[in-house]
Predicted model as a PDB file, atoms N, CA, C, CB and O in Angstrom, pLDDT in the B-factor column:
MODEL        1                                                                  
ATOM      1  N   UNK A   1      -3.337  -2.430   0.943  1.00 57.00           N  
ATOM      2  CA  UNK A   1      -4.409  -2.406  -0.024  1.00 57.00           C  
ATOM      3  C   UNK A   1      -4.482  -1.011  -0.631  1.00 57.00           C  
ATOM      4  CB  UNK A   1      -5.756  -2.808   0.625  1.00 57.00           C  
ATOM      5  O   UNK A   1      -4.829  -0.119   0.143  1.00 57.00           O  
ATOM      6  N   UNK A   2      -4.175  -0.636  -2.062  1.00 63.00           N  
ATOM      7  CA  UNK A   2      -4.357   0.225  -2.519  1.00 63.00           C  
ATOM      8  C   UNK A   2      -5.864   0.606  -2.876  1.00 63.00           C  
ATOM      9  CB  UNK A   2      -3.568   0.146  -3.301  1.00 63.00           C  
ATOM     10  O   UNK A   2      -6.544  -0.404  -3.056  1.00 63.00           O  
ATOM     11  N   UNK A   3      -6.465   1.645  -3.004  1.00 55.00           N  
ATOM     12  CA  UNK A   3      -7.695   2.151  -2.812  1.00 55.00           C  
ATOM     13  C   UNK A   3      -8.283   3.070  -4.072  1.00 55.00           C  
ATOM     14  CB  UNK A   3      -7.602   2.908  -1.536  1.00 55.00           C  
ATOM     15  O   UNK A   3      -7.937   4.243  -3.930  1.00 55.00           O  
ATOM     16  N   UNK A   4      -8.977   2.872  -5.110  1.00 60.00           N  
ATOM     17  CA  UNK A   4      -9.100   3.248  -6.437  1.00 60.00           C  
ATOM     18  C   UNK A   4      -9.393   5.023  -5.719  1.00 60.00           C  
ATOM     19  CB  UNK A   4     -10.542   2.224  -7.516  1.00 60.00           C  
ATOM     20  O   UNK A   4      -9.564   5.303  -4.533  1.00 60.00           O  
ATOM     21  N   UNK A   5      -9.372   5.804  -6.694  1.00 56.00           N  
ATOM     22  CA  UNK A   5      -9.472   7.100  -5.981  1.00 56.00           C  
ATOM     23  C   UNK A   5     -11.397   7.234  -6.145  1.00 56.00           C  
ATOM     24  CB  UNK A   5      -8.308   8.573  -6.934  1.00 56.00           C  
ATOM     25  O   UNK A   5     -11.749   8.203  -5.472  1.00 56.00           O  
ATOM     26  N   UNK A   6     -12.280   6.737  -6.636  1.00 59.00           N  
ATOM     27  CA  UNK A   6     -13.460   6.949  -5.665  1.00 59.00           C  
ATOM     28  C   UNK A   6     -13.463   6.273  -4.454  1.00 59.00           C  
ATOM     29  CB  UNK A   6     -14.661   6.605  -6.233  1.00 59.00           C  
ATOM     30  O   UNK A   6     -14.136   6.859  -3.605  1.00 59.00           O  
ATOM     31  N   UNK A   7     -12.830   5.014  -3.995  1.00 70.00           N  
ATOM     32  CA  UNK A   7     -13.256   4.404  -2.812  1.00 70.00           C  
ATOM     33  C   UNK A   7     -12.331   4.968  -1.718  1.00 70.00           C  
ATOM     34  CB  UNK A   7     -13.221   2.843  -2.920  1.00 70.00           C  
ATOM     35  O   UNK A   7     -12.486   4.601  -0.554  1.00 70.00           O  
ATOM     36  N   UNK A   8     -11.234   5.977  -2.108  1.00 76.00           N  
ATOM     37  CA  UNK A   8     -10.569   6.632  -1.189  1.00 76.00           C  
ATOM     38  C   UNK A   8     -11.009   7.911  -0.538  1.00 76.00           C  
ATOM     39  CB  UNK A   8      -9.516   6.801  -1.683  1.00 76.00           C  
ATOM     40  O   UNK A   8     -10.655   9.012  -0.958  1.00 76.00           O  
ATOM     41  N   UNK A   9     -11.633   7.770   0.291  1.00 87.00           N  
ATOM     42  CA  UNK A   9     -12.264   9.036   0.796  1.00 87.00           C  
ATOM     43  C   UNK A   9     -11.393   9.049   2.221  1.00 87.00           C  
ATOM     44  CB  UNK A   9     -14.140   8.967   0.960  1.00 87.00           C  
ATOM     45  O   UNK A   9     -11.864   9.857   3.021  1.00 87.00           O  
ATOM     46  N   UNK A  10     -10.457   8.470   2.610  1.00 92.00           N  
ATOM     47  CA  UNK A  10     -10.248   8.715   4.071  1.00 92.00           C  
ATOM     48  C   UNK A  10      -9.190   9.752   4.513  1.00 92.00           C  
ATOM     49  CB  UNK A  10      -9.882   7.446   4.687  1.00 92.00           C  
ATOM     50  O   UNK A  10      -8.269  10.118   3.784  1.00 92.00           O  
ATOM     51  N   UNK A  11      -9.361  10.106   5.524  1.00 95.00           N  
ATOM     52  CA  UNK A  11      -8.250  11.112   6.391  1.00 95.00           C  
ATOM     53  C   UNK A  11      -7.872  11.064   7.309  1.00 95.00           C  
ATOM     54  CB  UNK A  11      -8.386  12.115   6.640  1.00 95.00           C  
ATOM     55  O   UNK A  11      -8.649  10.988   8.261  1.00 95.00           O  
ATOM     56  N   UNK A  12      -6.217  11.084   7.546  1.00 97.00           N  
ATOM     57  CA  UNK A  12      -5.434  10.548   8.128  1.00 97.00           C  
ATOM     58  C   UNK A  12      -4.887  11.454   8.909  1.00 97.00           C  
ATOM     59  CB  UNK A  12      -4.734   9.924   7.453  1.00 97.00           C  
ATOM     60  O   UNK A  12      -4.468  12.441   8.306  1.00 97.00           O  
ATOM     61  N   UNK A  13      -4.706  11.444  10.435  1.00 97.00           N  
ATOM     62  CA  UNK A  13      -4.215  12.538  11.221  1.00 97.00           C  
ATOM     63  C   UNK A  13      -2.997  12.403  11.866  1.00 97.00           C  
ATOM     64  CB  UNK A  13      -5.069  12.859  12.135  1.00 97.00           C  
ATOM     65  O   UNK A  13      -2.771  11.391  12.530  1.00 97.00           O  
ATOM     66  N   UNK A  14      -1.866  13.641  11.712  1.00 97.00           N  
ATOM     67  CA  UNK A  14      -0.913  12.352  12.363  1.00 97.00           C  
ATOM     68  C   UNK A  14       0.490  13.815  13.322  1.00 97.00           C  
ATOM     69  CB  UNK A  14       0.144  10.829  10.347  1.00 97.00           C  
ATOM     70  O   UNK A  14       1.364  14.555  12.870  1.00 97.00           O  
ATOM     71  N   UNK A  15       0.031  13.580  14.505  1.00 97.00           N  
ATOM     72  CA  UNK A  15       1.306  14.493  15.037  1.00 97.00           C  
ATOM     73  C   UNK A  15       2.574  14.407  15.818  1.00 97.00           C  
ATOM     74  CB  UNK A  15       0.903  15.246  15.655  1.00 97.00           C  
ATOM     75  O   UNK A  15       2.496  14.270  17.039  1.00 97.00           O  
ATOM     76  N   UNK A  16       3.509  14.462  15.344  1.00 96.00           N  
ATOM     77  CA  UNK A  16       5.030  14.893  15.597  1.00 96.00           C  
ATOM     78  C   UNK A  16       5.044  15.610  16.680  1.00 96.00           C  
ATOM     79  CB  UNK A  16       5.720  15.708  14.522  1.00 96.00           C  
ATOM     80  O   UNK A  16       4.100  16.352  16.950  1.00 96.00           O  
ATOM     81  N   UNK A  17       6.012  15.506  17.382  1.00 96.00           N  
ATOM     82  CA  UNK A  17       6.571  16.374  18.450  1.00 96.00           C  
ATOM     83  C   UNK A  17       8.732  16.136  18.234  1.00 96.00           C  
ATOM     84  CB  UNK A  17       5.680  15.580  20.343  1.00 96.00           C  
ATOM     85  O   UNK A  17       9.421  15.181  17.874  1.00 96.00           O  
ATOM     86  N   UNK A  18       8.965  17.135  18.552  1.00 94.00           N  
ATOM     87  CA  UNK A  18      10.402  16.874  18.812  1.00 94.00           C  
ATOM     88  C   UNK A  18      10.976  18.360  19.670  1.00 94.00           C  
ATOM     89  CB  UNK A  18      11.263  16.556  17.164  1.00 94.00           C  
ATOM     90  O   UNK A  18      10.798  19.457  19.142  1.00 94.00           O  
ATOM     91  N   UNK A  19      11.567  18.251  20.833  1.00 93.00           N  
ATOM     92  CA  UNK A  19      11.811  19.810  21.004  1.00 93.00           C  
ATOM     93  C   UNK A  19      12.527  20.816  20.745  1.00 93.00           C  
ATOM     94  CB  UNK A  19      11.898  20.043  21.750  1.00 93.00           C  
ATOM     95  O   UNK A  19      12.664  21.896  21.319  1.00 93.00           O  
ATOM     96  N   UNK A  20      13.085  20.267  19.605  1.00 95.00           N  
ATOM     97  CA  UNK A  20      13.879  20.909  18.478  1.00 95.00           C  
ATOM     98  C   UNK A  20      13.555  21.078  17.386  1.00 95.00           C  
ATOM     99  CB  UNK A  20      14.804  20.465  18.230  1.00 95.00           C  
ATOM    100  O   UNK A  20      14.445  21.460  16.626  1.00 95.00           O  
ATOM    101  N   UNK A  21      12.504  20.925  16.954  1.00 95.00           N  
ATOM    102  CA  UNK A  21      11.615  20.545  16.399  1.00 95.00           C  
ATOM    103  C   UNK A  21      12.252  20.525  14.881  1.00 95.00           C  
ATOM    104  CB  UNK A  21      10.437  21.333  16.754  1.00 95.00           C  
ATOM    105  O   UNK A  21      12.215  21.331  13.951  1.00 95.00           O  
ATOM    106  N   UNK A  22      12.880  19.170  15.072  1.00 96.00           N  
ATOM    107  CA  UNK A  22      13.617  18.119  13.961  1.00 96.00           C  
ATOM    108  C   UNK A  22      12.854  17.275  14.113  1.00 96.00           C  
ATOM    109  CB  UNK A  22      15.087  17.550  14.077  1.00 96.00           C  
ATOM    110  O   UNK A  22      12.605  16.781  15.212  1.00 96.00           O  
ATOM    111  N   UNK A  23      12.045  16.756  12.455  1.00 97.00           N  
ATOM    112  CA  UNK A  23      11.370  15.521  12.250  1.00 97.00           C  
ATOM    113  C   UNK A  23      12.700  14.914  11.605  1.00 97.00           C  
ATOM    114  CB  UNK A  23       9.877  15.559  11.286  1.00 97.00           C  
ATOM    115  O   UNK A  23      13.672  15.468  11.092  1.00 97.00           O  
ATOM    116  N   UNK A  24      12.305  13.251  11.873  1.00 96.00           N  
ATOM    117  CA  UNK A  24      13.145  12.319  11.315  1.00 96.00           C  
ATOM    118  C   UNK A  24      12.696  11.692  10.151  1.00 96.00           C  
ATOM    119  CB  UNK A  24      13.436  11.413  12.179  1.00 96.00           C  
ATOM    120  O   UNK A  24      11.496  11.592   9.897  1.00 96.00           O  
ATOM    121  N   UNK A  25      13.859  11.127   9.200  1.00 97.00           N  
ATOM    122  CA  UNK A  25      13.456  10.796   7.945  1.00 97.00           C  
ATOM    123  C   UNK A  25      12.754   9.615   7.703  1.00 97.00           C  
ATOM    124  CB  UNK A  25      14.424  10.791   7.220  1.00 97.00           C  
ATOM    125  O   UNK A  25      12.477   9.171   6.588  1.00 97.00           O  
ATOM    126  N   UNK A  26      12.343   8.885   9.292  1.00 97.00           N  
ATOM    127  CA  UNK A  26      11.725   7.736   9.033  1.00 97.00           C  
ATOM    128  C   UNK A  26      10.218   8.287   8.767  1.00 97.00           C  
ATOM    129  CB  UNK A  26      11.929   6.653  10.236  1.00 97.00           C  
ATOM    130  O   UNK A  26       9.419   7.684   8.052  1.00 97.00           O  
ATOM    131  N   UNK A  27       9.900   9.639   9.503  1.00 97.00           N  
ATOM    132  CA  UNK A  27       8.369   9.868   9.165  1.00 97.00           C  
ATOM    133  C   UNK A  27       8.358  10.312   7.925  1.00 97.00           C  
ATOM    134  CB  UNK A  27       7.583  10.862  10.038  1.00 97.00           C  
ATOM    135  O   UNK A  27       7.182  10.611   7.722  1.00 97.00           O  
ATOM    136  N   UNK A  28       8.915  10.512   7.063  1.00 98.00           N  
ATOM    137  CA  UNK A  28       9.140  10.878   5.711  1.00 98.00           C  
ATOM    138  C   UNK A  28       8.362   9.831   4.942  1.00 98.00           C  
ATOM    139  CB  UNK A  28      10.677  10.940   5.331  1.00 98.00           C  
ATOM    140  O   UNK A  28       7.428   9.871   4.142  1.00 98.00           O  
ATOM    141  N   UNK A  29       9.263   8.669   5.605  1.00 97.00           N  
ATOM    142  CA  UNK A  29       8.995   7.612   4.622  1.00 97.00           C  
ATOM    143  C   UNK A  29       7.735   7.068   4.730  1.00 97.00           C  
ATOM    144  CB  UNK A  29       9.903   6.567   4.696  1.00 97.00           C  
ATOM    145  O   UNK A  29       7.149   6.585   3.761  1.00 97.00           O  
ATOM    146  N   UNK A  30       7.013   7.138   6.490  1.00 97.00           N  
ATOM    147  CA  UNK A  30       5.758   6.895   6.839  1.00 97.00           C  
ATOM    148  C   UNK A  30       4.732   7.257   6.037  1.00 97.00           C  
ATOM    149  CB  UNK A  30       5.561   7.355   7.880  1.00 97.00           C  
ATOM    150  O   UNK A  30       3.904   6.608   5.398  1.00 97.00           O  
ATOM    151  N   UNK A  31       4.967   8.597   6.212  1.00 98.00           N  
ATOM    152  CA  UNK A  31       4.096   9.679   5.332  1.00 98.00           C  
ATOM    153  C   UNK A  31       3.959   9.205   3.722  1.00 98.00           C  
ATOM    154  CB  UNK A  31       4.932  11.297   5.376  1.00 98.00           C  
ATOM    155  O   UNK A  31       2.920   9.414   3.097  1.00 98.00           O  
ATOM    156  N   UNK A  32       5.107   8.555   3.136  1.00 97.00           N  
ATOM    157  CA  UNK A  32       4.949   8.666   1.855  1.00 97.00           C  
ATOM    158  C   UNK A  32       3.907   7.101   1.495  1.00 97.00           C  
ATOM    159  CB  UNK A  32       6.615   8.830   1.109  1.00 97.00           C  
ATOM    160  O   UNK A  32       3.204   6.717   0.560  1.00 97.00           O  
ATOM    161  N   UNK A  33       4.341   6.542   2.895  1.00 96.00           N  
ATOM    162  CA  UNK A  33       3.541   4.953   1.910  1.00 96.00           C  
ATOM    163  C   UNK A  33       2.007   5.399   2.696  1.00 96.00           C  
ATOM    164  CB  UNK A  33       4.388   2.562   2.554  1.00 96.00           C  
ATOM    165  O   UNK A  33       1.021   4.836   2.221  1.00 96.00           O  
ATOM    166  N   UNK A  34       1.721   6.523   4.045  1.00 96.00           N  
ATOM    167  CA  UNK A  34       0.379   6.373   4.514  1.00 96.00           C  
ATOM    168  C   UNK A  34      -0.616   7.499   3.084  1.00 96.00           C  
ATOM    169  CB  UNK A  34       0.337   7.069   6.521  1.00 96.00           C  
ATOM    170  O   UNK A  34      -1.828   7.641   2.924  1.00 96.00           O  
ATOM    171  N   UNK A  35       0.618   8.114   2.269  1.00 94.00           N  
ATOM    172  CA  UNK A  35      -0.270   8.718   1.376  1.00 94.00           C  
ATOM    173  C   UNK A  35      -0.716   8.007   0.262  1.00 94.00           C  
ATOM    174  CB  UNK A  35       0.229   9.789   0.947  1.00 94.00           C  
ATOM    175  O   UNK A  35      -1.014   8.830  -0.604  1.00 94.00           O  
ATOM    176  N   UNK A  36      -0.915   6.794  -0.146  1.00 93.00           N  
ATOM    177  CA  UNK A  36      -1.061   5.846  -0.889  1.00 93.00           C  
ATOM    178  C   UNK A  36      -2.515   5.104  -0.485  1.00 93.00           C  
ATOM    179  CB  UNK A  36       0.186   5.044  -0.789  1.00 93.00           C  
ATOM    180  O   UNK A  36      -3.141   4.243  -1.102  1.00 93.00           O  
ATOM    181  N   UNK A  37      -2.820   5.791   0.829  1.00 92.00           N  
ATOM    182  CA  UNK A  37      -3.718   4.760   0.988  1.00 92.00           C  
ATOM    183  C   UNK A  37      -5.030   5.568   1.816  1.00 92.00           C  
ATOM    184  CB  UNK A  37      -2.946   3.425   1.843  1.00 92.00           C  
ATOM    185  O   UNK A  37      -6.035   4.983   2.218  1.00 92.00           O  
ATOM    186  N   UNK A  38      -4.708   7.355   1.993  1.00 95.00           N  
ATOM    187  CA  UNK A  38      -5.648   8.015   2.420  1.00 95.00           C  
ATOM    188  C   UNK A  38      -5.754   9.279   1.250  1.00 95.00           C  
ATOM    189  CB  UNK A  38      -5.362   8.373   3.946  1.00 95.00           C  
ATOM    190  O   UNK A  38      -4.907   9.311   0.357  1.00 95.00           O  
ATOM    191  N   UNK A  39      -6.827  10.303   1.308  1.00 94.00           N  
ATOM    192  CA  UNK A  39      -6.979  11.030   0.576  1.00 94.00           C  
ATOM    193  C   UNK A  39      -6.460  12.358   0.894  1.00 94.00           C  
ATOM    194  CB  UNK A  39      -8.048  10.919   0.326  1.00 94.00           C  
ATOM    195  O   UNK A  39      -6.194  13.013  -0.113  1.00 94.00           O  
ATOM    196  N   UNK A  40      -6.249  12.920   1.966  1.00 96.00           N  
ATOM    197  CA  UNK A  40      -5.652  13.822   2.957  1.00 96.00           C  
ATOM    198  C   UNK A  40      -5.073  13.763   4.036  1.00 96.00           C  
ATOM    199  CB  UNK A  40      -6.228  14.408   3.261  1.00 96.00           C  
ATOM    200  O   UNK A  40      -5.784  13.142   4.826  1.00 96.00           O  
ATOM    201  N   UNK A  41      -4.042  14.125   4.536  1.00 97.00           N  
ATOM    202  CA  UNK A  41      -3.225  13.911   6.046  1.00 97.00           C  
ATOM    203  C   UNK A  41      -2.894  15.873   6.679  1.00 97.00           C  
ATOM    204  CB  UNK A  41      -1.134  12.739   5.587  1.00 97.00           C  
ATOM    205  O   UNK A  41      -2.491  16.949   6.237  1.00 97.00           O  
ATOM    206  N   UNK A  42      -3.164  15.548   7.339  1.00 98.00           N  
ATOM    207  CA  UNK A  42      -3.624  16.884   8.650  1.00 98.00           C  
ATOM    208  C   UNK A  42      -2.329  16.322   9.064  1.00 98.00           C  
ATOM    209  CB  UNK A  42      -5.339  16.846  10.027  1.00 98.00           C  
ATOM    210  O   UNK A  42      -2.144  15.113   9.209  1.00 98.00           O  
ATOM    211  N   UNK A  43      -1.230  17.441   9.296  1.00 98.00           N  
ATOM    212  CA  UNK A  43       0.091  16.908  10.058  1.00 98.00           C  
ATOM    213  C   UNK A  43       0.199  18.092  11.189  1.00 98.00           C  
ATOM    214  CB  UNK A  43       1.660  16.788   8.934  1.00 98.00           C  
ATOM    215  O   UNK A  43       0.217  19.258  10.794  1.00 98.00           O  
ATOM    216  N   UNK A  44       0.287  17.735  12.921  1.00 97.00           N  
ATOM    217  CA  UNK A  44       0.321  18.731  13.481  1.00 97.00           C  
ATOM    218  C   UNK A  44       1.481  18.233  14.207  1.00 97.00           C  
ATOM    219  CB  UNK A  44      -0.871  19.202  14.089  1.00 97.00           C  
ATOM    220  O   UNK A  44       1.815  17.151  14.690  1.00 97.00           O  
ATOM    221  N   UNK A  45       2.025  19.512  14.107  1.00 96.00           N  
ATOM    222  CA  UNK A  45       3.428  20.032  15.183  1.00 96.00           C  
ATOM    223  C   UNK A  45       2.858  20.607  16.046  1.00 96.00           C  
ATOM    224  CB  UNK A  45       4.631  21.079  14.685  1.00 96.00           C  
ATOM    225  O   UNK A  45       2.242  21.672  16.012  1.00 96.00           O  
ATOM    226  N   UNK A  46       3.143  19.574  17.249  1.00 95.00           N  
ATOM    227  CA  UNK A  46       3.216  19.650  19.024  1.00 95.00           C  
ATOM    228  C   UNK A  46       4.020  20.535  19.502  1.00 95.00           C  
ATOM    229  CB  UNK A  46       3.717  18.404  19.772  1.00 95.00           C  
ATOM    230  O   UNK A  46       4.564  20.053  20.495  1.00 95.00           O  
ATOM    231  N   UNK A  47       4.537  22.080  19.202  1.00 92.00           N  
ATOM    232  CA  UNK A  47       5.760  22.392  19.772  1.00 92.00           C  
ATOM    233  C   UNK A  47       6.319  23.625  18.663  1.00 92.00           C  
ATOM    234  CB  UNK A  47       6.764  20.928  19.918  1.00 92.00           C  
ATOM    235  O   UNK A  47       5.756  24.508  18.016  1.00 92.00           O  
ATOM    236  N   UNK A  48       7.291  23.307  18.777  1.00 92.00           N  
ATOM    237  CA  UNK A  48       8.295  23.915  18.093  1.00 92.00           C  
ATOM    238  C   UNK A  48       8.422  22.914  16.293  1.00 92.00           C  
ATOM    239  CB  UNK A  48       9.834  23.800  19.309  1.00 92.00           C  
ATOM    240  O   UNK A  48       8.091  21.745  16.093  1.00 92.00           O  
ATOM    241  N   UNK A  49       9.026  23.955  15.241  1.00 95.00           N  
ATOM    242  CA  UNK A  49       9.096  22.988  13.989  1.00 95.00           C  
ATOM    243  C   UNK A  49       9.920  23.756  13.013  1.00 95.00           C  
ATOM    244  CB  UNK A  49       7.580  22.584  13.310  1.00 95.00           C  
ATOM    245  O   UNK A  49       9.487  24.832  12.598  1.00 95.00           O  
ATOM    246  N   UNK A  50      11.364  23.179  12.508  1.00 96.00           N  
ATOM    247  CA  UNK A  50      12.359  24.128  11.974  1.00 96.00           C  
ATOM    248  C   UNK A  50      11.497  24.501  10.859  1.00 96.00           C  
ATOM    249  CB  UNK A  50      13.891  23.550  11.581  1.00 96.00           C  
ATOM    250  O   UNK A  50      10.424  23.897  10.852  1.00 96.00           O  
ATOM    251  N   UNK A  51      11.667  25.276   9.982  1.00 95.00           N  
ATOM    252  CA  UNK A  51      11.186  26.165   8.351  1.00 95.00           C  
ATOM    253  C   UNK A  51      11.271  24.798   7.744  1.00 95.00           C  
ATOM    254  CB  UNK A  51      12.480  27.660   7.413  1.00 95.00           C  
ATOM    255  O   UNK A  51      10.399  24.248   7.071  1.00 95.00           O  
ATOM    256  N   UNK A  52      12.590  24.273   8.119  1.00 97.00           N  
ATOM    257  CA  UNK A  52      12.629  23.434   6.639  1.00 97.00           C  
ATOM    258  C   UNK A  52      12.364  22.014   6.193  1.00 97.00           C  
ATOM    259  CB  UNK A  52      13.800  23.487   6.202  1.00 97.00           C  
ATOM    260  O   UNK A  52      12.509  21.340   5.173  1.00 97.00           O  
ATOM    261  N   UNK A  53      11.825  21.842   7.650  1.00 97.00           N  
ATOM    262  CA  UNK A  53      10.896  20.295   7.736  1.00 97.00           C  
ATOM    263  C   UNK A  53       9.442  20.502   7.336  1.00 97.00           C  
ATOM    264  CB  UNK A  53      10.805  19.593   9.424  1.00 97.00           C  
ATOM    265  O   UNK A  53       8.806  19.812   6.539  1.00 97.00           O  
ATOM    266  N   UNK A  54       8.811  22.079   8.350  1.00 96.00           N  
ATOM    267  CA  UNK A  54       7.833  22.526   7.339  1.00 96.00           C  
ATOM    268  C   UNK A  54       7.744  22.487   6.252  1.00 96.00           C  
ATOM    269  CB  UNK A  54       7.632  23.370   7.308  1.00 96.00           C  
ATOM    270  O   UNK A  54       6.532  22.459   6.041  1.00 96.00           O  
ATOM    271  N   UNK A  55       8.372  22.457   5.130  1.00 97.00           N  
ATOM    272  CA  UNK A  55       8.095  22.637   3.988  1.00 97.00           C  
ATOM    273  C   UNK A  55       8.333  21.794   3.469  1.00 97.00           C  
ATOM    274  CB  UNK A  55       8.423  23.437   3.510  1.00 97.00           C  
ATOM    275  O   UNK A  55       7.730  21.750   2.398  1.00 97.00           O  
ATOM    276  N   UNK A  56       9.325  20.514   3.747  1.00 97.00           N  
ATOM    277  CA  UNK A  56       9.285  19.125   3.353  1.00 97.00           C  
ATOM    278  C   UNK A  56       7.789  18.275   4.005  1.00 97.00           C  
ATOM    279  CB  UNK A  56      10.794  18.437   3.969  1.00 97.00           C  
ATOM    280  O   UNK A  56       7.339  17.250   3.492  1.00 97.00           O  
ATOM    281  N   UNK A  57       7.347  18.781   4.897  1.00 98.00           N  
ATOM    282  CA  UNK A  57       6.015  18.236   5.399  1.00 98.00           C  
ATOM    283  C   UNK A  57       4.536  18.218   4.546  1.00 98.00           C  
ATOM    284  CB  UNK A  57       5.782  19.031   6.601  1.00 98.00           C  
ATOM    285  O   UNK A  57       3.565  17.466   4.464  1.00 98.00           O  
ATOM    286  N   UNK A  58       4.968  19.492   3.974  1.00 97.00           N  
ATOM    287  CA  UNK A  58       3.652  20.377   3.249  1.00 97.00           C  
ATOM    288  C   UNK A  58       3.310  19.487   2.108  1.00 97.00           C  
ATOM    289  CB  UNK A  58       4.056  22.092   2.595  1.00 97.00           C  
ATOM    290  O   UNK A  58       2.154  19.231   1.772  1.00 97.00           O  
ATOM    291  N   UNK A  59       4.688  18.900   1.367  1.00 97.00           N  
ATOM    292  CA  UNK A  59       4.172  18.166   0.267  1.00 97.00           C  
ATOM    293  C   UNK A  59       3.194  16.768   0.230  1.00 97.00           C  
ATOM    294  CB  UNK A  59       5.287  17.889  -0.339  1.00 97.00           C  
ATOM    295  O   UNK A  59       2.884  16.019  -0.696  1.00 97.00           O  
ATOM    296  N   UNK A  60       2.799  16.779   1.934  1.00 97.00           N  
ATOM    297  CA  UNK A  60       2.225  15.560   2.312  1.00 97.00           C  
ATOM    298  C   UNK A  60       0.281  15.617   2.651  1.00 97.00           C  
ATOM    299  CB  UNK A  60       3.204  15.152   3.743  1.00 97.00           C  
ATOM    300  O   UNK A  60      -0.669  14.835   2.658  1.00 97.00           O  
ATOM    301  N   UNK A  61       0.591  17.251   2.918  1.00 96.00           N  
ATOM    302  CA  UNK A  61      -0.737  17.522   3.148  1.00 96.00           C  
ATOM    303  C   UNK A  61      -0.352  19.044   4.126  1.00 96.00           C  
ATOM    304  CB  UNK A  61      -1.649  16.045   3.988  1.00 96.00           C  
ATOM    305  O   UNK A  61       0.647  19.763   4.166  1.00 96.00           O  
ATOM    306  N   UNK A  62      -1.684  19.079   4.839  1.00 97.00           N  
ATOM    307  CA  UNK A  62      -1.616  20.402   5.625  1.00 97.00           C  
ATOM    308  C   UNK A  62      -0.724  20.361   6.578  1.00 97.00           C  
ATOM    309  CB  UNK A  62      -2.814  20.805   6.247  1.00 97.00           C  
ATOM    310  O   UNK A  62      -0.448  19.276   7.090  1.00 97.00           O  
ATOM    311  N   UNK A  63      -0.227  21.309   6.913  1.00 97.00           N  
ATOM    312  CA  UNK A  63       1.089  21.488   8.630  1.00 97.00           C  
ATOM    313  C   UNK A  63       0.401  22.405   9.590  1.00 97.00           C  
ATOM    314  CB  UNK A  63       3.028  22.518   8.311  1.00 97.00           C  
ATOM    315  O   UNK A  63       0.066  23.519   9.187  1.00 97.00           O  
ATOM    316  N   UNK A  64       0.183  22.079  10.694  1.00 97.00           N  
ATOM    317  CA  UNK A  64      -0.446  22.934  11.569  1.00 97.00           C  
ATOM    318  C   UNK A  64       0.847  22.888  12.786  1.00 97.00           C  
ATOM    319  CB  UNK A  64      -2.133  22.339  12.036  1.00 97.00           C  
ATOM    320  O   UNK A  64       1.281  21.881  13.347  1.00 97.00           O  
ATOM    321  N   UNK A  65       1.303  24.381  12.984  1.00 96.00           N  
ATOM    322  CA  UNK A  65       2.087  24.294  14.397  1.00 96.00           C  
ATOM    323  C   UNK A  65       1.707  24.914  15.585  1.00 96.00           C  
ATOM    324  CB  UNK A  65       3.308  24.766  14.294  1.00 96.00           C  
ATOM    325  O   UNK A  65       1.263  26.062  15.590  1.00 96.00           O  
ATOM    326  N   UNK A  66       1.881  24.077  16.844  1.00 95.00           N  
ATOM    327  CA  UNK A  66       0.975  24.533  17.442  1.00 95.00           C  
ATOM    328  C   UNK A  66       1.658  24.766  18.575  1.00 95.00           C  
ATOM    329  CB  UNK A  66      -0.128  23.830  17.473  1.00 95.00           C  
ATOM    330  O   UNK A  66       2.844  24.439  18.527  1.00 95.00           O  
ATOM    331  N   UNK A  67       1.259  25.243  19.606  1.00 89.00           N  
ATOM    332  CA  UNK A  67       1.912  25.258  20.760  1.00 89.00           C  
ATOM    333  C   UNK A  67       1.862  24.263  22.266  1.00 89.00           C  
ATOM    334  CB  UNK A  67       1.628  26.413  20.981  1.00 89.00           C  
ATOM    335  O   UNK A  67       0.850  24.293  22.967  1.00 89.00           O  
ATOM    336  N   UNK A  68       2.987  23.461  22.618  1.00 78.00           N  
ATOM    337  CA  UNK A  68       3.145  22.478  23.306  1.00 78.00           C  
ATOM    338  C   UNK A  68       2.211  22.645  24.646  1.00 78.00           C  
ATOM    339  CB  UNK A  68       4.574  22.326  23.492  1.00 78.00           C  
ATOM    340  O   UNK A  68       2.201  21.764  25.506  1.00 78.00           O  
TER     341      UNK A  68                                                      
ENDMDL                                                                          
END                                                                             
């Protein structure tokens, strides 16, 4: 169900772990259809998180890395 942007007020929380901290391209794709249907996504790294998934992450919402 797509959500007109006044009735979209929701926020979506969602954290990764890997101890290499390589995300996979299936959360990519997660991310792209759960942004269709919330207004913000809080993404936290459990751990460790390479530069350059960070920054493919960011275009989804906030990246928080944190420590395991």
């Amino acid at each position: 169900m797509k959500l007109s942007a006044t009735e979209n007020n929701r926020l979506a929380s969602y954290c990764i772990f890997d101890k290499y901290g390589i995300v996979d391209d299936y959360i990519f794709e997660y991310l792209e259809d759960l942004k269709k249907n919330v207004r913000d996504i809080i993404i936290t790294a459990n751990g460790k998180l390479q530069p350059e998934y960070k920054t493919k992450l960011e275009k989804f919402g906030e990246v928080y890395v944190r420590e395991n």
